[in-house]
N, C-alpha and C positions, 0 to 999 in steps of 0.2 A: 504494500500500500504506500502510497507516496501525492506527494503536493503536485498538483497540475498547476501550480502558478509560472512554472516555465514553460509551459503548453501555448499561451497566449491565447486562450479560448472565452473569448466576453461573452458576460449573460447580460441580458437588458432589464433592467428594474421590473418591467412587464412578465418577464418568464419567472422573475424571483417571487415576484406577487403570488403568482399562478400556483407556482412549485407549492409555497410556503402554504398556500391555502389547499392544494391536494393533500398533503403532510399533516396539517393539523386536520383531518377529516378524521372521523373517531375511529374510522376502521384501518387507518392508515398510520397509525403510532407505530414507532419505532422502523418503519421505514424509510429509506433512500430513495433518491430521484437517478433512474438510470439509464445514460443514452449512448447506446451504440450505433454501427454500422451492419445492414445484413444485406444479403442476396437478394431480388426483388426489384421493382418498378420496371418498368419502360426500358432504361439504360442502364442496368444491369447491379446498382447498389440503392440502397435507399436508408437515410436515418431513421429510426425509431426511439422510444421511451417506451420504459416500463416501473415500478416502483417495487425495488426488493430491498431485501431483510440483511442479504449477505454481502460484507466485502471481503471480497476474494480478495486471494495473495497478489495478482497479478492488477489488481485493479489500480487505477488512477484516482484518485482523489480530490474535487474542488472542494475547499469549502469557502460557502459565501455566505454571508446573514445569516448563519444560524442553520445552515443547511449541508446536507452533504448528497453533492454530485457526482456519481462514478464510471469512470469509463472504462474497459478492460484495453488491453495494451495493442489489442489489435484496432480496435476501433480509433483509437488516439491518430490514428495517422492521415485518416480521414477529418479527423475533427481539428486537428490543430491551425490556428490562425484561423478556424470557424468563430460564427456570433450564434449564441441561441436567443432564440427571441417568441415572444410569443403574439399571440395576432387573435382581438375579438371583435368582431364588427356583426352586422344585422346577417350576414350570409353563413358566417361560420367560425370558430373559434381553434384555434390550432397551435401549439408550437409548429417552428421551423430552425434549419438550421443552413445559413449564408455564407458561402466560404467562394474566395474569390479563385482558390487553387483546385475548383472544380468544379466550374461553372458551365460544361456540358450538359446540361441539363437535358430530359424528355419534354413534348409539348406541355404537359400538366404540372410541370416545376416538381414532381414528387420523387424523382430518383436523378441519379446522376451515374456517369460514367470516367 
């Protein structure tokens, strides 16, 4: 386990909001916020989130306000110089994740190559 502060990965007050208020959910105590890379979309990788219990040996660790973000070391390569952000308007509510070193994107912005 180790600091992602040399990762260079910004979160936006907006996704810390969001994180902080899935985390205090009553069913969600003592959980993490966790964003990797997997196989999927359009162009062949796509980011995702999930909320788990365990930090593995190998994982990355942000912590921000009071929170812990984990990334496992294969995903980190994908995310580094990434921004997470999150996004809620009248259409839909979502994290995303912006990264200038992979901007290949599919029509639907949901995966990347």
């Amino acid at each position: 386990m180790s600091n992602l502060s040399l990762a260079k990965i910004n979160i936006t007050n907006s996704a810390i909001k969001k994180i902080k208020s899935i985390l205090n959910y009553k069913n969600n105590i003592g959980y993490n916020f966790r964003v990797f890379v997997t196989h999927g979309g359009c162009s062949g990788f796509k980011y995702d989130f999930t909320l788990d219990k365990n930090i593995n040996n190998n994982d990355l660790v942000l912590r921000q306000s009071n929170i812990l973000i984990l990334i496992d070391n294969n995903s980190l390569h994908y995310l580094s110089g990434g921004l997470i952000d999150y996004v809620e308007n009248i259409n839909k509510s979502y994290f995303f994740i912006s990264n200038i070193k992979y901007n290949n994107k599919c029509n639907c912005g949901m995966s990347f190559n």
